[in-house]
C-alpha positions as CSV (number, residue, x, y, z in Angstrom):
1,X,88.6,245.5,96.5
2,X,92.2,247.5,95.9
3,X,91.9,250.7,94.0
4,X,95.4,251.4,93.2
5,X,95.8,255.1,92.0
6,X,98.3,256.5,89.2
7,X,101.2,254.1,89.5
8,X,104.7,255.2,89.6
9,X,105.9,252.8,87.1
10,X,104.3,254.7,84.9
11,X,107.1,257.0,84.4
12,X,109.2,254.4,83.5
13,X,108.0,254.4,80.3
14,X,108.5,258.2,79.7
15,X,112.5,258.0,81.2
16,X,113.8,258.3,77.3
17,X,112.0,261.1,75.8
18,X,112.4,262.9,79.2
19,X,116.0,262.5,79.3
20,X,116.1,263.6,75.6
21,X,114.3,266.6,75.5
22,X,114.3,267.4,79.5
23,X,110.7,268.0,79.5
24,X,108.5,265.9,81.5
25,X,104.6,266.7,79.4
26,X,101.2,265.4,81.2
27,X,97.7,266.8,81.0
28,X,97.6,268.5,84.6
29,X,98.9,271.8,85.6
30,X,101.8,272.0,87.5
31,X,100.4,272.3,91.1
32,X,98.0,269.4,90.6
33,X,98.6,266.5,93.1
34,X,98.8,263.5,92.0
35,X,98.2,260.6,94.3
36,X,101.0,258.0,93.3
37,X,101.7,254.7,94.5
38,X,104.4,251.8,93.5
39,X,103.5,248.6,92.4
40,X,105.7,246.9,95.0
41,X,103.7,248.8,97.7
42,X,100.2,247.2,96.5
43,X,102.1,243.6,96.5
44,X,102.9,244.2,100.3
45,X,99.8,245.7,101.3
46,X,97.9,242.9,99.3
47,X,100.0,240.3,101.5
48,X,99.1,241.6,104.8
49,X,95.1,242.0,104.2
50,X,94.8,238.6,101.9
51,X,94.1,236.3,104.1
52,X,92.3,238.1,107.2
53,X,88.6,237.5,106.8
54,X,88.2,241.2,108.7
55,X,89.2,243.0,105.1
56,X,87.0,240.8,103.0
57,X,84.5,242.9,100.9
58,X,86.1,246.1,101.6
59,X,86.8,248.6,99.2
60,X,90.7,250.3,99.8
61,X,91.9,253.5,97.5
62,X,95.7,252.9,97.7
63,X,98.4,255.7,97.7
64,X,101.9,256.2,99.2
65,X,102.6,259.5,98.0
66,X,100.9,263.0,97.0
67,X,102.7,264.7,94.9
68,X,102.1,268.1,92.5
69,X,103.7,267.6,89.1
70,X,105.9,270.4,89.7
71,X,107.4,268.0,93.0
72,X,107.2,264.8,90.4
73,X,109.4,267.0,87.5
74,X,112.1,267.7,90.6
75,X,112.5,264.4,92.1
76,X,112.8,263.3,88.2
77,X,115.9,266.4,88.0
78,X,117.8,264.8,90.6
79,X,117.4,261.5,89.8
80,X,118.2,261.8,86.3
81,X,120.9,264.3,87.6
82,X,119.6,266.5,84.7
83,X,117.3,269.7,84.6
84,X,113.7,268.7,84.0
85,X,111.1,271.2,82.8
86,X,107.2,270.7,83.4
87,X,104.9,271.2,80.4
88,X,101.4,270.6,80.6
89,X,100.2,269.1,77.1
90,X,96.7,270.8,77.6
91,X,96.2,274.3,78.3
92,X,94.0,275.6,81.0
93,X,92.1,277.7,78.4
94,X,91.3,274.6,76.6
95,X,87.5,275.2,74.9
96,X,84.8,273.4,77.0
97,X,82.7,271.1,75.0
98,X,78.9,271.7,73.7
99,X,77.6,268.8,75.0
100,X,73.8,269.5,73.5
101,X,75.8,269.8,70.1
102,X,78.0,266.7,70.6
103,X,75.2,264.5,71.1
104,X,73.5,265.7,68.0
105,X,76.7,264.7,66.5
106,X,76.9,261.5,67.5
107,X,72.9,260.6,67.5
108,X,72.3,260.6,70.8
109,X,68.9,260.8,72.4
């Protein structure tokens, strides 16, 4: 079993806005590490273990890279060769949740 975690590719989708507004938005704060890994890296790794019967029915979390968003937002600068600023989209001081109340809400038991 491969568990891949966050995949780099999923920036690529993001590349326009970021270069239009130079702001790179996700839900974490800026020091959280995020383990990354490109999808070329799982096709390799994939190719070595496939056919050795010693890796069958084992479980493998997948990473190349641990990086905090504020690292992810800098790489992103120099690449784009344009200054990229971090936003998280949720604040820290974002209102737990009642869950007693929510589950009222919704009917459940």
């Amino acid at each position: 079993i491969l568990r891949p975690v966050f995949m780099m590719e999923n920036f690529i989708s993001l590349i326009h806005s970021i270069k239009e507004t130079s702001i790179l938005t996700q839900d974490y704060e800026s020091n959280h590490l995020l383990d990354l890994v490109c999808a070329d890296d799982i096709g390799a790794f994939t190719a070595q273990i496939a056919c050795d019967p010693f890796f069958f029915f084992k479980t493998f979390d997948i990473f190349s890279d641990n990086l905090s968003m504020q690292s992810i937002t800098n790489i992103l600068s120099i690449k784009l060769n344009q200054n990229i600023n971090y936003v998280q989209s949720l604040p820290s001081s974002f209102p737990s949740l009642d869950l007693n109340l929510l589950n009222a809400n919704l009917l459940i038991p």
